[in-house]
Structure formats: structure tokens, C-alpha cells
SELOKOL-584149 format. One record per residue (C-alpha): residue in three letters; x, y, z. Coordinates in steps of 0.5 Angstrom, whole numbers, plus 500, padded with zeros to 3 digits. Layout:
BEGIN
AlaXYZ
...
//
This chain:
BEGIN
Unk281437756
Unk285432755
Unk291431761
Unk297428762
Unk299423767
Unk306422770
Unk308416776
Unk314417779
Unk317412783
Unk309409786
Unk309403791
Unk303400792
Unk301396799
Unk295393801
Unk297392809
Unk304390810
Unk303386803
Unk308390798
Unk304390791
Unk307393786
Unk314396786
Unk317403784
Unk313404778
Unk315410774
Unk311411767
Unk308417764
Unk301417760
Unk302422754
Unk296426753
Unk290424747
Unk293417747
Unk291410749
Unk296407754
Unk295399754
Unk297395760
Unk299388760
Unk303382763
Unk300375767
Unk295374772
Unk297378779
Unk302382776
Unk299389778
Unk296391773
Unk290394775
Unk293395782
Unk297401779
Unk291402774
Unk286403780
Unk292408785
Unk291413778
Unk285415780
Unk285414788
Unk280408788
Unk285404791
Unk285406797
Unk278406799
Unk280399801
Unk281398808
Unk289398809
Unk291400802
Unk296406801
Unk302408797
Unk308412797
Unk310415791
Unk307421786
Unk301420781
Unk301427778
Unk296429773
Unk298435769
Unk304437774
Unk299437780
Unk300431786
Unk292428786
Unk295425792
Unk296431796
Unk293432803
Unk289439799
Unk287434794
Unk279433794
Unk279424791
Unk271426790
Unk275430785
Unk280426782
Unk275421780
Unk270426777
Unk276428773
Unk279421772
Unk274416770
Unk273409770
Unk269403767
Unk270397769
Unk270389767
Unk264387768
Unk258392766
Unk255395772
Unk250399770
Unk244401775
Unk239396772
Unk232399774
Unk234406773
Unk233408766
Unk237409761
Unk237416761
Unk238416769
Unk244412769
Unk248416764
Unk247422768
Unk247419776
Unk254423776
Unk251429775
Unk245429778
Unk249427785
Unk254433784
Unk247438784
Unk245438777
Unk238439777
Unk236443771
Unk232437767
Unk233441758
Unk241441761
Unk242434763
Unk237431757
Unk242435752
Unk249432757
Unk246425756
Unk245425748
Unk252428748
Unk254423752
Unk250417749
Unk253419741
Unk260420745
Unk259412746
Unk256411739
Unk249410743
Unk245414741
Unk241411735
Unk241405739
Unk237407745
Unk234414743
Unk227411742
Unk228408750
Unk230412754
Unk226411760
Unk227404759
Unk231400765
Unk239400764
Unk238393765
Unk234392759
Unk240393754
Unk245387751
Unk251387755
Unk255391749
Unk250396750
Unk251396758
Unk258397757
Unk257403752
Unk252406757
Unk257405763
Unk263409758
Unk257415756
Unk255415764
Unk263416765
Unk265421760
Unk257425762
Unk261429767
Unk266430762
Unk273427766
Unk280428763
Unk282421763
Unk278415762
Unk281409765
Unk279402762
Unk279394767
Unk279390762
Unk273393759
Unk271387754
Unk273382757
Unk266379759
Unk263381752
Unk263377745
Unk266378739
Unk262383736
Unk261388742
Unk268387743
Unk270390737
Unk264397738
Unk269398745
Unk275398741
Unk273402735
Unk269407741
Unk276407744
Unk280409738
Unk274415737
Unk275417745
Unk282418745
Unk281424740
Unk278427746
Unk281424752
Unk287420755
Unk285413756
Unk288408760
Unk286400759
Unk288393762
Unk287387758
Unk289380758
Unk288380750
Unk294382747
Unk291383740
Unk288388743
Unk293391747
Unk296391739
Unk290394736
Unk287399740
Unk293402743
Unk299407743
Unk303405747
Unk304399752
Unk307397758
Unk309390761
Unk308389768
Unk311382771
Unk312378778
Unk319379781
Unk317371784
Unk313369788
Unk310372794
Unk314378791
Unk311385789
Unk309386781
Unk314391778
Unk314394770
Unk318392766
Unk318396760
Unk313401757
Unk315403750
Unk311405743
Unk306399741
Unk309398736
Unk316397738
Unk313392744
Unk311388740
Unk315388735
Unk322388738
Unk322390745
Unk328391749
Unk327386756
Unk327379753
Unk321378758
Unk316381755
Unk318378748
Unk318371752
Unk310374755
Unk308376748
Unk310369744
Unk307365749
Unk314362752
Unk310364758
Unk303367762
//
């Protein structure tokens, strides 16, 4: 069941060091929400906040409120193992665990939360490995090394392992920034299948595809330097690339800057 995100007023901290300043946006359910902006504006620091990885690194924190569906998952009685369970993440590189099978990565997550019945978890990780348009692909090798597979294929594999406990949020870093052209492509037309199921959030650096495969976009920036990165503005994909309301994002989008 797809959910809807809401950040209100969210300021994010590593230390003393004031990362990201004040950013309110929402993540409307079923739609591909793309971030984009320079090199250390933020990005993947906000992306990071919504689904509590951030704070696994020492010192890091926020103020503000990450509502999923009306629900703080910021709240003291919120369980972050939870959160991430129902927030899914893939990440930029792929990191499958490359000596267990193909079939033992997708459902590792499974397994660590108590599913022990063998029929139930080969039925989770074909669902799974057909959801990432994997299947047909790896169907005859299954129990060969995760490592084995192109490095397309392993960030398939890595989406299939995320959506095998069946999140409410896939949440994307730069997912295809380390793949060729053609695997790129996969990914994107993955992502345009996935969002009929789930609420996707992706960071990239490649505006085209911002273009391509999302609903909405929102442009983060710098202050200045030694400043706090801030959203500038979020709006229709379209309208963004087309005529957005802050000149700079058209200076960004026109390559006057970035």
C-alpha cells in the first residue's frame, strides 16, 4: 500500500554543522518524486532523514517532522527498524551480498525478521525478482553468487531484495549512476512499473532523467558556502523544466550553473 510523505519544516545536522535548512515538501502517494540540485546541496541528506538512515551516523540528528501517512516516524514510540522495513532504500552503487545466491539476497530481509518456511520465501523472491523485471533473467540460477550478475543485474537484484518485504516507499540514491546506458534505461523503465505499486523517491545528478522518469521535482541548492543546503522549489516535472518560478533553478537547468 502506497503512502504519502509530508516534511515540515525538517533541519538536518551532523554535529554542530547545519546541513540542510528548513525543508517542507510532500511525497504524494504512487508518484516518482526526483531530487535534484549541485553537488552537496543536500539531496541525499534529506533523502536519507525519510527513512532514518541518517541518524545512524555518530552525531547526526533532526528537528522538524517526517510524517508518513499522518504518523511522526520520528516519534520516540516509533521502532527505526520498522521504519525501514516500510521505507525502502537502493542505493548508488550496487551492494549485493556477493557470495550469497541470487535467491538468498533477495530475501536476507525476510529471513532476519523470522521467515523460516522455505515454499513461502521461493514464492516472496520470484514475486520479488518479476517485480524488478528479473526473473526470466536469473530464473535457471538461482543459487548462483549475487556477485555473478552484471552490474544492471545486481541493481535489479538490490530493488527485488528492497520490495521482497513489501515497503510503502522505495527510496532511490542516484540509482543508475554507476551503470551504462543500457541498464540505465531498465532502471528507468523499472521505476515507471514500480510507481503503480509504490511511492518512489530518487536523487540524481542526470536531469534528463529527473525529466524522464518523474512526477514531480524539487531543486535543492546551497545558501553559500559553509551555508546549509535549502529547497528552493518543488513542483510538476513538467513545469520545473519547463518554466519554473525561481530563476535559480532555470539558471541550474540551463547549465548557467552546477
Amino acid at each position: 500500500m502506497a503512502k504519502r510523505i509530508d516534511v515540515k519544516d525538517l533541519d538536518i545536522y551532523y554535529g554542530k554543522f547545519h546541513a540542510v535548512d528548513s525543508v517542507t515538501l510532500s511525497v504524494p502517494p504512487r508518484n516518482v518524486t526526483a531530487f535534484i540540485g549541485p553537488s552537496g546541496c543536500g539531496k541525499s541528506t534529506v533523502l536519507r532523514t525519510l527513512n532514518r538512515m541518517h541518524e545512524v551516523i555518530p552525531g547526526a540528528r533532526v528537528d522538524g517532522q517526517v510524517l508518513l501517512d499522518g504518523e511522526d516516524i520520528y516519534a520516540s514510540s516509533v521502532d527505526p527498524v520498522q521504519v525501514r522495513r516500510t521505507i525502502g532504500m537502493v542505493f548508488q552503487r550496487p551492494n549485493p551480498f556477493p557470495t550469497m545466491s541470487i535467491r538468498d539476497n533477495v530475501v536476507a530481509g525476510l529471513r532476519l525478521a523470522g521467515t523460516k518456511n522455505k515454499k513461502k520465501l521461493d514464492e516472496i523472491a520470484e514475486r520479488a525478482l518479476r517485480g524488478a523485471n528479473l526473473w526470466n533473467e536469473v530464473k535457471d540460477r538461482l543459487g548462483k553468487p549475487g556477485g555473478s550478475l552484471s552490474g544492471g543485474q545486481q541493481q535489479r537484484l538490490c530493488i527485488a531484495r528492497a520490495i521482497a518485504v513489501r515497503p510503502d516507499v522505495l527510496l532511490m540514491d542516484e540509482p543508475c549512476s554507476a551503470l551504462d546506458p543500457i541498464s540505465t534505461l531498465a532502471i528507468e523503465d523499472l521505476i515507471a512499473e514500480l510507481k503503480k505499486d509504490y511511492t518512489i523517491v530518487i536523487v540524481t545528478h542526470n536531469m534528463q532523467q529527473a525529466a524522464r522518469v518523474s512526477d514531480q521535482t524539487a531543486f535543492f541548492n546551497l545558501a553559500g558556502v559553509g551555508q546549509p543546503g535549502r529547497l528552493v522549489e518543488i513542483n510538476d516535472t513538467e513545469k520545473i523544466f519547463s518554466n519554473p518560478n525561481e530563476k535559480a533553478t532555470e539558471d541550474y537547468i540551463s547549465g548557467r550553473f552546477g
